[in-house]
C-alpha positions as a Markdown table, in Angstrom:
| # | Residue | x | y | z |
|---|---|---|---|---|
| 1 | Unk | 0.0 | 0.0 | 0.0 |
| 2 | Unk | 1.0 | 3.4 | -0.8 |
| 3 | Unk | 3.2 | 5.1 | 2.4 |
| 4 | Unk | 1.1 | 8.6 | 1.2 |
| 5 | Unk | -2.1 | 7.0 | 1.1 |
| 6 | Unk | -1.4 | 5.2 | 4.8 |
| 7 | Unk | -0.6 | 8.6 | 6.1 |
| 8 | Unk | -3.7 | 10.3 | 4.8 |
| 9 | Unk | -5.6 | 7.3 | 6.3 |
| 10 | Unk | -4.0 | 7.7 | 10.1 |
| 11 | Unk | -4.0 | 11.4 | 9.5 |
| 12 | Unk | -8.0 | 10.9 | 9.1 |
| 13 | Unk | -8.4 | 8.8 | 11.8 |
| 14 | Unk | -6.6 | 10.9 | 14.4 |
| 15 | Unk | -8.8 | 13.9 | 13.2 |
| 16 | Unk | -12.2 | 12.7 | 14.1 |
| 17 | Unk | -11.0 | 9.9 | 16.6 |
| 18 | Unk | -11.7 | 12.5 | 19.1 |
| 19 | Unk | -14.2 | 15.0 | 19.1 |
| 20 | Unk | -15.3 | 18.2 | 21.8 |
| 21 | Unk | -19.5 | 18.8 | 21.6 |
| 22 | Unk | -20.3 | 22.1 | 22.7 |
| 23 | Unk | -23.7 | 23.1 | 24.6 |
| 24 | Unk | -24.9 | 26.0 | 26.1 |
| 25 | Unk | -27.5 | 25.9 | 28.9 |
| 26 | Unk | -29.5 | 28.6 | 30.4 |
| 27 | Unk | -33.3 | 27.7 | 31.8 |
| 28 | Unk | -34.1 | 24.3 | 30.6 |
| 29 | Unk | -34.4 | 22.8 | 33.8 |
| 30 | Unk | -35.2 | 18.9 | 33.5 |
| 31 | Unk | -35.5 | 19.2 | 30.2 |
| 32 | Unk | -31.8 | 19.4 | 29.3 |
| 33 | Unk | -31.5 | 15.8 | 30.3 |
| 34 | Unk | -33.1 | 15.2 | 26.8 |
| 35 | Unk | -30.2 | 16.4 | 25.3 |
| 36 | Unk | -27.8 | 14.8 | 27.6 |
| 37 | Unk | -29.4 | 11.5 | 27.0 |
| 38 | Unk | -29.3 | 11.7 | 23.3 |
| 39 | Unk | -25.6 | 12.3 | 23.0 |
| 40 | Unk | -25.5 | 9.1 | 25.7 |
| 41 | Unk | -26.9 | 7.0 | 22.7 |
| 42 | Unk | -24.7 | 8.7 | 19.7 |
| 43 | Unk | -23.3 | 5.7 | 17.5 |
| 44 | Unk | -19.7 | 7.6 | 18.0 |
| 45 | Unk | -20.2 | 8.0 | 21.7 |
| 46 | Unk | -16.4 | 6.4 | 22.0 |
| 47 | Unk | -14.8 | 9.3 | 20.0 |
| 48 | Unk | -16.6 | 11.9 | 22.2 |
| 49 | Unk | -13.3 | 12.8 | 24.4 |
| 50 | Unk | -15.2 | 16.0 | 26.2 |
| 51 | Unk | -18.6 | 17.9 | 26.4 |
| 52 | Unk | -18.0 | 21.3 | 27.4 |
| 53 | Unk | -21.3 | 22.4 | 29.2 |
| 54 | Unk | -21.5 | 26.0 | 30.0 |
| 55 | Unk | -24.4 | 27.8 | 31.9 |
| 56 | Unk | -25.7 | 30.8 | 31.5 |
| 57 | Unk | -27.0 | 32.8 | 34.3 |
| 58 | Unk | -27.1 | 30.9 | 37.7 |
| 59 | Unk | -30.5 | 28.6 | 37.3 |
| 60 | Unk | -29.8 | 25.6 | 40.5 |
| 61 | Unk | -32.5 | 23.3 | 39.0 |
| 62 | Unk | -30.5 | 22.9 | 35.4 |
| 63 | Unk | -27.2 | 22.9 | 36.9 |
| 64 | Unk | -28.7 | 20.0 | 39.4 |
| 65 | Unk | -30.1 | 17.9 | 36.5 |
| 66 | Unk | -26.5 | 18.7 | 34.7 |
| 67 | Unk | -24.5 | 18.1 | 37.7 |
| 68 | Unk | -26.1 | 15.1 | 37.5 |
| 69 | Unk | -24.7 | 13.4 | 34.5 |
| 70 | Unk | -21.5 | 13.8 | 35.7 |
| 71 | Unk | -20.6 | 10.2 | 35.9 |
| 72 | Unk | -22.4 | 9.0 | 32.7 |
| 73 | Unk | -20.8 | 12.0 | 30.3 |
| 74 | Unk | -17.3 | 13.3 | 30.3 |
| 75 | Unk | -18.5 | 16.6 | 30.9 |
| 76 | Unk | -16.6 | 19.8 | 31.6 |
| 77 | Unk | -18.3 | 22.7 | 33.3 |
| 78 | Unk | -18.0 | 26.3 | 32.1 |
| 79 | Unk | -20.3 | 29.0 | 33.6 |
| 80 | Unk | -21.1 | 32.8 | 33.4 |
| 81 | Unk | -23.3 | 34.7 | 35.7 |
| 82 | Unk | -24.2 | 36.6 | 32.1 |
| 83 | Unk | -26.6 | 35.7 | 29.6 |
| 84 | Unk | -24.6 | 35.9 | 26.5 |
| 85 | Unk | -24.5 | 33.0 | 23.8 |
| 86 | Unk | -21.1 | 34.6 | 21.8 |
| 87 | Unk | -18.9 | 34.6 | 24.7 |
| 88 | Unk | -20.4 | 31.2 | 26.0 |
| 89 | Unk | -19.6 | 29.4 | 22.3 |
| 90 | Unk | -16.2 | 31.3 | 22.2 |
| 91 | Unk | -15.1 | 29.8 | 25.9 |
| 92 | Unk | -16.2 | 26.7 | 24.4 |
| 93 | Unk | -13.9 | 26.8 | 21.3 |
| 94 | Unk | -10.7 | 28.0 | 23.5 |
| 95 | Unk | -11.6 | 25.6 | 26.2 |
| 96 | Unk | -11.7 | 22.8 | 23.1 |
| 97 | Unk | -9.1 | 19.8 | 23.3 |
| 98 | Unk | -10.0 | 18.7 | 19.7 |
| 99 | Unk | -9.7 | 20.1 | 16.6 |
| 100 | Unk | -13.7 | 19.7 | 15.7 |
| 101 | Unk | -16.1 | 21.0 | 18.0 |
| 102 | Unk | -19.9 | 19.7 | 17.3 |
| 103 | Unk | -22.4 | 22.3 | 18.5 |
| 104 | Unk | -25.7 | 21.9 | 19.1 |
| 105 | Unk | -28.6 | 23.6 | 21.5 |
| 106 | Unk | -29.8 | 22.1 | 24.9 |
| 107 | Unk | -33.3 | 22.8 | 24.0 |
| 108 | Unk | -32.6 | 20.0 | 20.9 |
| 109 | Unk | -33.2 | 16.4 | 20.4 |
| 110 | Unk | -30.6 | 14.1 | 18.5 |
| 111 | Unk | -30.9 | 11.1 | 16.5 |
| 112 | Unk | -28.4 | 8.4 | 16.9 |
| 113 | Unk | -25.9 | 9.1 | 14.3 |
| 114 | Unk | -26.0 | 13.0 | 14.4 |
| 115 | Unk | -22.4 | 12.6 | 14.9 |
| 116 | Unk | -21.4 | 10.3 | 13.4 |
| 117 | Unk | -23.0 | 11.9 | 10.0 |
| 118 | Unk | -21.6 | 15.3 | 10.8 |
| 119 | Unk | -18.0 | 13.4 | 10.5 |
| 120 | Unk | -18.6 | 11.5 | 7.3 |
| 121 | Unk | -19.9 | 14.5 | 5.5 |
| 122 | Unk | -16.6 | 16.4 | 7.0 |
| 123 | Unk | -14.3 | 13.5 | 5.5 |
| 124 | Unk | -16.4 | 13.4 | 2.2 |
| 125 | Unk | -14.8 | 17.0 | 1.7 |
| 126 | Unk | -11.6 | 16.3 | 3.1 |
| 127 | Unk | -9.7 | 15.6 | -0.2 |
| 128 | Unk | -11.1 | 17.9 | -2.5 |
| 129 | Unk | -12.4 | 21.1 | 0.0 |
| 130 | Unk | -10.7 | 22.7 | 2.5 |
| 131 | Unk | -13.8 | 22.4 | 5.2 |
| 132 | Unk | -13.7 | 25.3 | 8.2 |
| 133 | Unk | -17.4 | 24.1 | 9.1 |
| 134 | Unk | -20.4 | 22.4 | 8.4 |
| 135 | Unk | -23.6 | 21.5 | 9.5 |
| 136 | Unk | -27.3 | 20.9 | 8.8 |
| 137 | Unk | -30.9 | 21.9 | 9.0 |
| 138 | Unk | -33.3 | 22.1 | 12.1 |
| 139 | Unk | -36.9 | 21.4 | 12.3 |
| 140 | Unk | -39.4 | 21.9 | 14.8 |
| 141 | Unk | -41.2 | 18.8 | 16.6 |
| 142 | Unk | -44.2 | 18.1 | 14.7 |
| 143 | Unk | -46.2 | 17.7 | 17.9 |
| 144 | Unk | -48.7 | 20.8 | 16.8 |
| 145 | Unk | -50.7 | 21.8 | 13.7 |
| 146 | Unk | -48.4 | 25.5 | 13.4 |
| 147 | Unk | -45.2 | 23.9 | 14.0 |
| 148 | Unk | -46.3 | 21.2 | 11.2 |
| 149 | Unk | -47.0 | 23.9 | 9.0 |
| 150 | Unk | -44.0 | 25.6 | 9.9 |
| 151 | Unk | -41.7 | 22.5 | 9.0 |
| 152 | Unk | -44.0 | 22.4 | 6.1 |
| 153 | Unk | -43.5 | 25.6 | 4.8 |
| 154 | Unk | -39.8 | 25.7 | 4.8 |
| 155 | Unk | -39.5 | 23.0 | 2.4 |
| 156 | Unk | -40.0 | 25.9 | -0.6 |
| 157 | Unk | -37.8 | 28.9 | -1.3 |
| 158 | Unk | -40.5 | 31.2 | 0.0 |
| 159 | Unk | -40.5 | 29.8 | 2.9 |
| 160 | Unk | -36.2 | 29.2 | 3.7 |
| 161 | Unk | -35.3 | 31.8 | 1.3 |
| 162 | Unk | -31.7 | 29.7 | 1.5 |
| 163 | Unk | -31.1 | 30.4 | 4.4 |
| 164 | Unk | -28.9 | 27.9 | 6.1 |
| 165 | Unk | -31.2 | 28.5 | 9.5 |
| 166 | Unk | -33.9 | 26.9 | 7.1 |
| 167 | Unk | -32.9 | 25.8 | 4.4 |
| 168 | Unk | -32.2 | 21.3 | 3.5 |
| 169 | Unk | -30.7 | 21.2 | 0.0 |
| 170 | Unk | -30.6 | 18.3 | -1.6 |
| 171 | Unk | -26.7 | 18.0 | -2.1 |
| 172 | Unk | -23.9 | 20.1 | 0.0 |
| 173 | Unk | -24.0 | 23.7 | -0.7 |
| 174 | Unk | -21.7 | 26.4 | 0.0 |
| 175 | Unk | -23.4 | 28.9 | 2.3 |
| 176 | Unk | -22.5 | 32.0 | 4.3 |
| 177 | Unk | -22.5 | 30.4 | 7.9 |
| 178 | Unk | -23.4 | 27.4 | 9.9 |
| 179 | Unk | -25.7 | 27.6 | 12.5 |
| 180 | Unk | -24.5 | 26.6 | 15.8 |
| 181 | Unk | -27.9 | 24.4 | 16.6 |
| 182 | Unk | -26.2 | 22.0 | 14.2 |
| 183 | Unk | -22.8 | 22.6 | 13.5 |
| 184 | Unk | -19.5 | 21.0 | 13.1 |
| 185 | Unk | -16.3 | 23.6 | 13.9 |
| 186 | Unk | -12.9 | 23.5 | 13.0 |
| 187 | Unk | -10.7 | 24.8 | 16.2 |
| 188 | Unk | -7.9 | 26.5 | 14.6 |
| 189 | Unk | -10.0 | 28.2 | 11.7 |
| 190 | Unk | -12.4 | 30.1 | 14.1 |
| 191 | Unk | -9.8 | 30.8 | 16.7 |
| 192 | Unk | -7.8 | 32.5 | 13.5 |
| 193 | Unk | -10.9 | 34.1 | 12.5 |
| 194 | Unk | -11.5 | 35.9 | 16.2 |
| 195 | Unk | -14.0 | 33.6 | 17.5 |
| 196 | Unk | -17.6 | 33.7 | 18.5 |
| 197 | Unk | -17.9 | 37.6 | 19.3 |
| 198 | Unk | -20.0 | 38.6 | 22.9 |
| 199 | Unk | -21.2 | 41.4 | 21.1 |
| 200 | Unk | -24.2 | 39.4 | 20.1 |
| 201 | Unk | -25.1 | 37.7 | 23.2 |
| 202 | Unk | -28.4 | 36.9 | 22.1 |
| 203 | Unk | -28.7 | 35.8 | 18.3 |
| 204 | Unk | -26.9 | 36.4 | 15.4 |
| 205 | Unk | -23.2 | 35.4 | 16.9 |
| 206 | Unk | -23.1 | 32.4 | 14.3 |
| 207 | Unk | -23.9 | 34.5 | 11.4 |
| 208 | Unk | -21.5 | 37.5 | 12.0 |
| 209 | Unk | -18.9 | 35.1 | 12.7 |
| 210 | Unk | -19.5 | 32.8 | 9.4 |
| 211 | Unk | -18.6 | 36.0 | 7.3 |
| 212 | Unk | -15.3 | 36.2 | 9.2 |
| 213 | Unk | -14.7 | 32.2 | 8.7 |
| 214 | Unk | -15.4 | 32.4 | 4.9 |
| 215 | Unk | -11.9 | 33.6 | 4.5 |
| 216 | Unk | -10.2 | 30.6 | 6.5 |
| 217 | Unk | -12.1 | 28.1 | 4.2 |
| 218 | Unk | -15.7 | 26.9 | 3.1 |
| 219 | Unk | -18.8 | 26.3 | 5.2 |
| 220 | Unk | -20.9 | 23.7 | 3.3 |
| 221 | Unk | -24.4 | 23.1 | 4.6 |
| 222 | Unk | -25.5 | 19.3 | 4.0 |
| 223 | Unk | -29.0 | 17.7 | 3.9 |
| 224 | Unk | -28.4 | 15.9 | 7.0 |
| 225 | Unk | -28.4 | 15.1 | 10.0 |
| 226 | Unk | -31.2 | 17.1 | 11.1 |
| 227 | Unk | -31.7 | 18.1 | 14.8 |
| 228 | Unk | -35.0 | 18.7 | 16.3 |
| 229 | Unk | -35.3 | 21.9 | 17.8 |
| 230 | Unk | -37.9 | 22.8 | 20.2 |
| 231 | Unk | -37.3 | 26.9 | 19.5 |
| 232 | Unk | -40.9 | 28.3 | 20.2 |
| 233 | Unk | -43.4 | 27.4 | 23.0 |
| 234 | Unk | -46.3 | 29.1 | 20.2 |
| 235 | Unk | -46.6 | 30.0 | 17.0 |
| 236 | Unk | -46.4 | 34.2 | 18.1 |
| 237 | Unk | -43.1 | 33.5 | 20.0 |
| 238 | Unk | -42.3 | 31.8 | 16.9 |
| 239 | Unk | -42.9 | 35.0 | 14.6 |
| 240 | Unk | -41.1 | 37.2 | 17.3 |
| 241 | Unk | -37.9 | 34.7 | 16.8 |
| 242 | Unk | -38.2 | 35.0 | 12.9 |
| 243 | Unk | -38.5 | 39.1 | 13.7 |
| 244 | Unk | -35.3 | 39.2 | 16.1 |
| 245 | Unk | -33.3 | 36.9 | 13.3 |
| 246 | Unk | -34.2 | 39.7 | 10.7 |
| 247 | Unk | -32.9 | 42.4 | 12.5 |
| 248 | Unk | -29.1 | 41.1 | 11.8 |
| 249 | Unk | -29.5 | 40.3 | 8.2 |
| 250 | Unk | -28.1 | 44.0 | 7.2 |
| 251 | Unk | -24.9 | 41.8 | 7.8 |
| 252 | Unk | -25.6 | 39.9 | 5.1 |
| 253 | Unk | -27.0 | 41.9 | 2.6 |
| 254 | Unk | -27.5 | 40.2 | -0.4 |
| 255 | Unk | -30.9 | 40.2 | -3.0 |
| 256 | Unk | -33.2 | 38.7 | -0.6 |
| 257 | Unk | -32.1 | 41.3 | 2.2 |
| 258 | Unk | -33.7 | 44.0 | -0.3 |
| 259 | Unk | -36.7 | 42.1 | -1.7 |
| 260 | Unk | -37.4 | 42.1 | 2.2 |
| 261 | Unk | -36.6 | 45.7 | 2.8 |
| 262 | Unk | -39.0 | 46.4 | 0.7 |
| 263 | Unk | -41.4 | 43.9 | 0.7 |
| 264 | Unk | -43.2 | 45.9 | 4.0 |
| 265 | Unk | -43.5 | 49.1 | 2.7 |
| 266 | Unk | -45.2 | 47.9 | -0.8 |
| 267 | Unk | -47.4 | 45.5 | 1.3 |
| 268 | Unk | -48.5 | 48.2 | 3.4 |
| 269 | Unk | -48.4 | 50.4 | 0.8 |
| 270 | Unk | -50.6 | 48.7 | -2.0 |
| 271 | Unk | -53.1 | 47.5 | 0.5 |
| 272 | Unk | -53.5 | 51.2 | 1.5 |
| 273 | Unk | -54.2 | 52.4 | -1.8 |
| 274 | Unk | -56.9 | 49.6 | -2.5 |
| 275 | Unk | -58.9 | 50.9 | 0.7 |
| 276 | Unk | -58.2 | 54.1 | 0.2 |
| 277 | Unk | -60.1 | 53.8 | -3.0 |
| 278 | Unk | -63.1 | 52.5 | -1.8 |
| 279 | Unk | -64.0 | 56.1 | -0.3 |
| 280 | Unk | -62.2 | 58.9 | -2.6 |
| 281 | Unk | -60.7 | 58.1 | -6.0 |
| 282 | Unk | -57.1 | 57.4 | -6.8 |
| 283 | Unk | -54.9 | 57.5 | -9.6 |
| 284 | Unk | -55.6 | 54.7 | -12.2 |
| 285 | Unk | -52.1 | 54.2 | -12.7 |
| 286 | Unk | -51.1 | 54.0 | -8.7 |
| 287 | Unk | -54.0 | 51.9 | -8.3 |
| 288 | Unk | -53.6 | 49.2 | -10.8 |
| 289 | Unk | -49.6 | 49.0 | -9.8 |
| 290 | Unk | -50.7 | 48.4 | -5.9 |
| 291 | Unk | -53.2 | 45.5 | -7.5 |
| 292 | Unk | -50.8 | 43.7 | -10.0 |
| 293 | Unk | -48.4 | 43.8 | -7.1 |
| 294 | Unk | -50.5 | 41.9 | -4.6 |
| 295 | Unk | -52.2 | 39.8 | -7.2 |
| 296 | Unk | -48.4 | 38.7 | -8.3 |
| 297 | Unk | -47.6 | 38.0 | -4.0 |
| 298 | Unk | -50.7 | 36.0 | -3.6 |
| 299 | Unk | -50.5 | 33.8 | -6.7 |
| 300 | Unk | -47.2 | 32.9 | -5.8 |
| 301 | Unk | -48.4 | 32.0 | -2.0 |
| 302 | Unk | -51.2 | 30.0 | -3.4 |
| 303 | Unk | -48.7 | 28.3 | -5.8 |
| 304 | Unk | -46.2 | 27.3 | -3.3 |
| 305 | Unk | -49.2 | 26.2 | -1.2 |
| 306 | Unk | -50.3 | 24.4 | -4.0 |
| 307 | Unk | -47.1 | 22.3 | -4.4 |
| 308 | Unk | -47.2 | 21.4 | -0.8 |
| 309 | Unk | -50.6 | 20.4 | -1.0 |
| 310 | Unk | -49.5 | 17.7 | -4.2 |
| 311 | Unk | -46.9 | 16.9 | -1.6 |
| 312 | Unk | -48.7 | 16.2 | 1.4 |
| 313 | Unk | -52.3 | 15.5 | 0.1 |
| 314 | Unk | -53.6 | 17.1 | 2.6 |
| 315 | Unk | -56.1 | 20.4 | 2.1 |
| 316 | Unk | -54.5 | 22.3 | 5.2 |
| 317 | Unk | -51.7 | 22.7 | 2.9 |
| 318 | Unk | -53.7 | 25.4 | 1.7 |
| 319 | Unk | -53.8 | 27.1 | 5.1 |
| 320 | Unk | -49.8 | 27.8 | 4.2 |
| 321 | Unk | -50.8 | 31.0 | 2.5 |
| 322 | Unk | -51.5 | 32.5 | 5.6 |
| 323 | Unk | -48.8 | 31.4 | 7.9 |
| 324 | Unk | -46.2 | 32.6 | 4.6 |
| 325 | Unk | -47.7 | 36.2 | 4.9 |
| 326 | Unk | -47.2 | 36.7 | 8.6 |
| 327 | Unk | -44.1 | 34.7 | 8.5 |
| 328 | Unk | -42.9 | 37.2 | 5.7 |
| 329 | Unk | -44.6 | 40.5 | 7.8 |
| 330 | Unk | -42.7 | 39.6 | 10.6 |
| 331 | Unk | -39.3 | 39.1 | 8.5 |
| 332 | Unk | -39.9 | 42.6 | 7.2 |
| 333 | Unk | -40.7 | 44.1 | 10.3 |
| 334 | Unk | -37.7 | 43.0 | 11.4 |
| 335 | Unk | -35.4 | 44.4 | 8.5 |
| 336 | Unk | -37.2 | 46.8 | 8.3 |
| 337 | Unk | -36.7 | 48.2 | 11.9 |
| 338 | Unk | -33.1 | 47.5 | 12.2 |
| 339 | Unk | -32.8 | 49.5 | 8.8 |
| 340 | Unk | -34.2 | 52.8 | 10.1 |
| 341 | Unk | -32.3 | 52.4 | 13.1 |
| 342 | Unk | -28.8 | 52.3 | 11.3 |
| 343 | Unk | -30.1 | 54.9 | 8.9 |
| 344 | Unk | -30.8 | 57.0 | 12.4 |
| 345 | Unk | -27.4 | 56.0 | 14.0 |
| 346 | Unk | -28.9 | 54.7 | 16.9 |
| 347 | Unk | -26.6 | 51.8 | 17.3 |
């Protein structure tokens, strides 16, 4: 056999022979045993040599039920009397003895071989890609009707706009960061690229910190594994979420950040006009603009709606049209808000 090809082979099996998962806890109480179980049952449980578990804020009752894994989990124990998720994931990447770092959230669930498929897609770009970090999607438990249509409605570009929060592609794709609630690090490259910043304590620290690790190498999001992630109590808290996420896009602002600048205003606008025309007269011109525009945006949500009702059979598929417009409203909001604000140097 050839020496090289023995090398790459050792050199491969020291790399993901051992391997740090990162978690952050804050509130979950009991529930963060679910978590803590299902990285118990991972199919490359052996290779695990550390989970670095760090609180933050001071709840007793979730460091009790973590405290109590202690002899079941090689755990490490990090903590900060501050709530702040970018200096909790940086800790976590210094405090690292491995190279790779898996991340997920404690508010999660795992299958099985979440690991061990977040290390085969990492070795199936090995010898052609220089990987700096990887991961895939998230979905919500499908244990309501709105968090069903949720899942449902991010199958379709309307819905994940391709977005690697939302987005399952069908074949690795090259994106612009990897969420931490499914993630796979490399060490050195985030530690070159400054780390996870504390400047965003509460959302957004993955995304600011995937345009800085873009220049140490590609981030590739995968079809799977997917995590389950039980992110919203209800479908409101679920819009306020989507509403916070959108206020950090003018990071990243690409074609969709402006279709959704402006998607608001026209909305707002155009449905103005229409109403306003019932009483006094207006413009033929500004009136038929304001209808072709909403008559385009609502044929498109009942198309969309239509392909998920040839995919599911089901006629609540229809219902989709109107969790996409409050799901977009809220997005727009959100841009929307955090647009005026930098244009008023507020921040």
């Amino acid at each position: 056999m050839n020496l090289l090809y023995i090398k790459k082979m050792t050199f491969h099996k020291q790399e993901i022979f051992q391997i740090t998962i990162g978690l952050v806890c804050y509130r979950e109480k009991e529930d963060l045993a679910l978590v803590l179980e299902d990285i118990k049952r991972q199919t490359l449980f052996k290779q695990v040599k550390e989970i670095i578990l760090f609180q933050n804020g001071t709840c007793q009752i979730t460091k009790k039920v973590a405290e109590s894994f202690r002899n079941q989990l090689p755990l490490v124990f990090l903590s900060s009397n501050k709530n702040n998720l970018g200096l909790a994931r940086a800790r976590i990447v210094e405090k690292a003895q491995t190279e790779w770092i898996a991340f997920t959230d404690s508010d999660c669930r795992l299958k099985e071989n979440w690991l061990e498929i977040l290390v085969q897609n990492k070795n199936s770009l090995l010898d052609k890609y220089k990987p700096v970090a990887l991961g895939g999607p998230n979905r919500l438990p499908e244990n309501k009707f709105w968090k069903k249509m949720i899942n449902l409605s991010l199958d379709f570009p309307i819905g994940h706009a391709f977005s690697a929060q939302a987005w399952q592609p069908k074949k690795a794709r090259r994106v612009s960061h990897i969420p931490t609630t499914n993630g796979f690090f490399l060490k050195s490259a985030c530690l070159k690229a400054g780390n996870f910043s504390e400047k965003f304590p509460f959302v957004g620290e993955d995304l600011e910190l995937g345009k800085r690790l873009k220049k140490q190498g590609a981030l590739y999001l995968f079809p799977r594994p997917i995590v389950i992630n039980n992110y919203a109590s209800s479908y409101a808290n679920s819009l306020k979420r989507l509403y916070v996420f959108a206020r950090f896009q003018k990071q990243n602002k690409g074609l969709f950040y402006y279709l959704t600048l402006f998607f608001l205003p026209l909305f707002t606008f155009s449905f103005s006009i229409i109403f306003i025309d019932f009483f006094f007269p207006i413009s033929k011109g500004i009136l038929k603009t304001s209808l072709l525009f909403l008559s385009f945006y609502f044929l498109l949500l009942w198309i969309y709606s239509f392909r998920a009702f040839i995919k599911t059979k089901k006629l609540s598929s229809f219902l989709l049209v109107f969790f996409y417009l409050a799901q977009h409203i809220s997005y727009s909001l959100g841009v929307n808000r955090e647009a005026f604000r930098f244009s008023k140097g507020t921040e």
